[in-house]
C-alpha positions as CSV (number, residue, x, y, z in Angstrom):
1,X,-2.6,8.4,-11.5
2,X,-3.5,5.1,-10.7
3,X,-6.5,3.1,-9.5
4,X,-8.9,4.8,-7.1
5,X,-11.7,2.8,-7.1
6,X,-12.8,-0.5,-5.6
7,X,-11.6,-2.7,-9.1
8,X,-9.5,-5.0,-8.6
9,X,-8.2,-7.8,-10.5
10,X,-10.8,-11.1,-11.1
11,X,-10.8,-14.0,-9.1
12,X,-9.3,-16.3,-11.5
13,X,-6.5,-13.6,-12.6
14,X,-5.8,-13.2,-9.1
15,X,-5.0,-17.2,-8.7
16,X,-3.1,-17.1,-11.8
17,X,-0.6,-14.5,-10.2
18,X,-0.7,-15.9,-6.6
19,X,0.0,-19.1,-7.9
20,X,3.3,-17.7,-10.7
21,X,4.6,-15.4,-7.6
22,X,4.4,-18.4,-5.0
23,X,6.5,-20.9,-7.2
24,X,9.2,-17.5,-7.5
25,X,9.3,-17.3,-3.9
26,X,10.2,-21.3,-4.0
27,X,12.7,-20.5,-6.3
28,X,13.8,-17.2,-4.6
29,X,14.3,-19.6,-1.7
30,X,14.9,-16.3,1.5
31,X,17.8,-14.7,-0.9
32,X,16.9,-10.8,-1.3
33,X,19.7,-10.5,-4.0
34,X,19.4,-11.8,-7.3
35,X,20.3,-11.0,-11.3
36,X,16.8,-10.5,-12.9
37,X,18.6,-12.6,-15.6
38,X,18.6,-15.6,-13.6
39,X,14.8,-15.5,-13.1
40,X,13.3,-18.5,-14.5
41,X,11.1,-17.3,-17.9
42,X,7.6,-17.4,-16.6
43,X,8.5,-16.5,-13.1
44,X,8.8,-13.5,-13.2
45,X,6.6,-10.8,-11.4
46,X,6.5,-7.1,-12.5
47,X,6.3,-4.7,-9.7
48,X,2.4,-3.7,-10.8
49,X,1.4,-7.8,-10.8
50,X,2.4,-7.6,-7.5
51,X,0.5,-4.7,-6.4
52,X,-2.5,-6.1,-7.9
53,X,-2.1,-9.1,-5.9
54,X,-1.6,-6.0,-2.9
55,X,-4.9,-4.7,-3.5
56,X,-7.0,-7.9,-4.5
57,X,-5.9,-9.3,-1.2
58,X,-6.3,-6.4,1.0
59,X,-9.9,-5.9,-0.8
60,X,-10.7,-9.7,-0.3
61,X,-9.3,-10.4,2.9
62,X,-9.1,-6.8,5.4
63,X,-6.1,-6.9,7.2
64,X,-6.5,-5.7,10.9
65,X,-2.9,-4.0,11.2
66,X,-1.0,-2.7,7.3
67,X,1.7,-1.1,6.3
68,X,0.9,1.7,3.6
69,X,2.2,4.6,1.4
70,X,0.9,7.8,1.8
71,X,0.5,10.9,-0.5
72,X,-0.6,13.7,0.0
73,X,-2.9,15.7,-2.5
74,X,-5.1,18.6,-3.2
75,X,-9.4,18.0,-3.2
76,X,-8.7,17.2,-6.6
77,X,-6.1,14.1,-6.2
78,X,-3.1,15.8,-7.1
79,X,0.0,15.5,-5.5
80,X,0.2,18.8,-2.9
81,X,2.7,19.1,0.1
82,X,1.3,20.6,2.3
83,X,-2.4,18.9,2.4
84,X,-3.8,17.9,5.3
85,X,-5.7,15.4,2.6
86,X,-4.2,12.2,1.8
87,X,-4.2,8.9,-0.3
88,X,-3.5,5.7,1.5
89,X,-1.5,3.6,-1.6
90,X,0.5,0.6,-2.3
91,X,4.2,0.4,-3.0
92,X,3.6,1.7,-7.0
93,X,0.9,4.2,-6.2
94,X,-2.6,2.2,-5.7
95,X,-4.7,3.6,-4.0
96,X,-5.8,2.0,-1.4
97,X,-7.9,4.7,0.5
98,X,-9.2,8.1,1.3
99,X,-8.3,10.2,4.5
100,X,-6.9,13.3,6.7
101,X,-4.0,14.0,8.9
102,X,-4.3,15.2,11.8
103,X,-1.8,17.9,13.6
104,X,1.8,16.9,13.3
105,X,4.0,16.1,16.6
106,X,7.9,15.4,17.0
107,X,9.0,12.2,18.3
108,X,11.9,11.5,21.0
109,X,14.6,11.9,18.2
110,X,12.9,14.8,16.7
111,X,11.2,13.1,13.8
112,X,8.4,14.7,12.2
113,X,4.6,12.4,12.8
114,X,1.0,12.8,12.1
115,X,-1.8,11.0,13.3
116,X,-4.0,9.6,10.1
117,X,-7.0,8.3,9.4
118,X,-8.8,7.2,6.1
119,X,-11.4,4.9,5.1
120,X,-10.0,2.1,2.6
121,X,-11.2,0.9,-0.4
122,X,-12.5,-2.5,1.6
123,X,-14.9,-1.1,3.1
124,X,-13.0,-0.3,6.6
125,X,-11.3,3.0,8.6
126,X,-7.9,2.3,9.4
127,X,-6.0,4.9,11.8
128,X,-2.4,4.9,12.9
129,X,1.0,7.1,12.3
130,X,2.8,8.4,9.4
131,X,5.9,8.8,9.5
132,X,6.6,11.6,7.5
133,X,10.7,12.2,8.4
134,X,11.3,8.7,8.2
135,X,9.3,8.1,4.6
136,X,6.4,8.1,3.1
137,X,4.6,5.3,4.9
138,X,2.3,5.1,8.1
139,X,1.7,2.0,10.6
140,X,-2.4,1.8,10.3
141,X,-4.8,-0.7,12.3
142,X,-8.7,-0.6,11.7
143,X,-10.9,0.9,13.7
144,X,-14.9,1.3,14.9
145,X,-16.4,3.6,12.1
């Protein structure tokens, strides 16, 4: 499993990344296709790099409204179904916070929806939907604690 505390990444490592996954995006230049072969050497930015930059900014800088996986586990963080309990993660599985759903409910085109809430590892509660039929992710704003 991975992270499920407040570490992140340091400052400086964090500036080091931003800085290597900015100048790919200049190259990258808008396309969404490319050979990983034609990636500059030194610009390239493996899929957990860029979750660490995920959860060093969202740590760093809250976001008001997020986008975020969610998995749902047993008490003991394991991967269960039909748990009510849930981990709010990144992309590759870092967790990002702690929370329950609430009863599901169909939507117009019959999709399946729960209302969530959890309380991030930023220090703030963030509620919104997950979508369950339509993937693994929710829509999530803060909210009052």
């Amino acid at each position: 499993m991975k992270q499920t505390t407040t570490d992140t990444i340091s400052k400086s490592e964090y500036e080091t990344l931003r800085e290597r996954m900015n100048r790919f995006e200049i190259w990258r230049n808008g396309r969404t296709s490319y050979q990983s072969s034609e990636v500059p050497k030194g610009l390239d930015v493996s899929n957990d790099e860029r979750s660490a930059i995920e959860r060093y900014e969202f740590v760093n800088d809250p976001p008001q409204k997020y986008f975020v996986y969610v998995r749902r586990v047993n008490c003991d963080g394991e991967p269960n179904e039909k748990s009510l309990r849930v981990q709010a993660t990144t992309w590759t599985g870092d967790v990002l916070g702690i929370g329950l759903l609430g009863s599901s409910f169909r939507d117009n085109f019959g999709g399946k929806r729960y209302p969530i809430r959890f309380r991030a590892i930023n220090g703030k509660t963030y509620a919104g939907t997950y979508y369950a039929s339509a993937g693994d992710y929710a829509r999530v704003r803060t909210v009052k604690a």
